[in-house]
N, C-alpha and C positions, 0 to 999 in steps of 0.2 A: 497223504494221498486221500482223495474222497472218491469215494464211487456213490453217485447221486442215480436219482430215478424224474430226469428231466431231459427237456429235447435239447439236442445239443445248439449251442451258441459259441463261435470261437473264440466272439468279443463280451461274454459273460464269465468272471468269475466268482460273485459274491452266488451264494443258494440259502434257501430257507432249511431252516434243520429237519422241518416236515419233507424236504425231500433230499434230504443225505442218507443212505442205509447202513453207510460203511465211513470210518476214520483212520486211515493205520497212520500210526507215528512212526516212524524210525530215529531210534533213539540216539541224540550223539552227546560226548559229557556234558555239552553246554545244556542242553535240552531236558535233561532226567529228570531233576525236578519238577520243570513245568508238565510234563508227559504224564508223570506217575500218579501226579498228585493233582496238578492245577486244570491242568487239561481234562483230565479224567473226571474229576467233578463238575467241569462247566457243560464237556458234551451231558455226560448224564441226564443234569436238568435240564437241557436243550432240548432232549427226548431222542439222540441219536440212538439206535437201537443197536449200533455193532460197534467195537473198537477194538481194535489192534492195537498193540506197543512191540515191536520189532527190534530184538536187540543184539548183541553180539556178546557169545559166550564159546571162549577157546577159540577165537577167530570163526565160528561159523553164527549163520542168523537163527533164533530164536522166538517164536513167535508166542506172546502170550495174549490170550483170546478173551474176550469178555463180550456178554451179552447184558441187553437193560432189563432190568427188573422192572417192569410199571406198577407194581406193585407199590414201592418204596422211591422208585426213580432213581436208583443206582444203580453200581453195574455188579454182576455176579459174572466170576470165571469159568468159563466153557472150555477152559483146556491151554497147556502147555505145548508147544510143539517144535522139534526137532528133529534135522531129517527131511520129514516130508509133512505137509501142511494140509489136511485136506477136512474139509467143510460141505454141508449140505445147506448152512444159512449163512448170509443173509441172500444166497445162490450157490449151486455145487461149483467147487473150486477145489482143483488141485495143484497146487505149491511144492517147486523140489525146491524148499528151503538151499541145502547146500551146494544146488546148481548156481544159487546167485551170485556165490564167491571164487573166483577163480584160485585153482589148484592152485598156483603159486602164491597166495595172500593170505593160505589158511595157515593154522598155527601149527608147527608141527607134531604128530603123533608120537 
């Protein structure tokens, strides 16, 4: 998912990474490694400044949070989250993580 900072076009999907502020991944096994590793280092130097990786642990979502360093043009972790998801960058957001999985798909306690 990308959440950009440009006017909407129904028939546009490529964007410049100058106007991406956010990437979340939702990780599936095919996925992990390009998410963790590969992805993660091409946004960096792309200059995306927010990235999510969205995963599943105990059957509920997982959100682990990274912001860019411009510094270095990596990314540095801004937080673990489970439960509930809440942010005041790259805009205030709040996420009930284990609302997105319905009762009967979670794993049992």
């Amino acid at each position: 998912m990308l959440v950009v900072q440009a006017d909407f076009d129904p028939d546009r999907t490529p964007f410049t990474p100058d106007e991406v502020a956010l990437v979340v991944e939702v990780v599936s096994p095919e996925s992990v490694h390009r998410d963790r590793t590969v992805k993660f280092r091409k946004y960096a130097e792309a200059g995306i400044p927010h990235y999510w990786i969205v995963e599943e642990e105990d059957g509920l979502p997982v959100a682990h949070v990274f912001e860019l360093e411009h510094a270095t043009s990596s990314y540095a972790p801004a937080g673990i989250f489970r439960g509930k998801l809440e942010r005041r960058v790259p805009f205030p957001i709040e996420i009930d993580l284990d609302g997105l999985v319905p009762t009967s798909g979670r794993a049992a306690d």
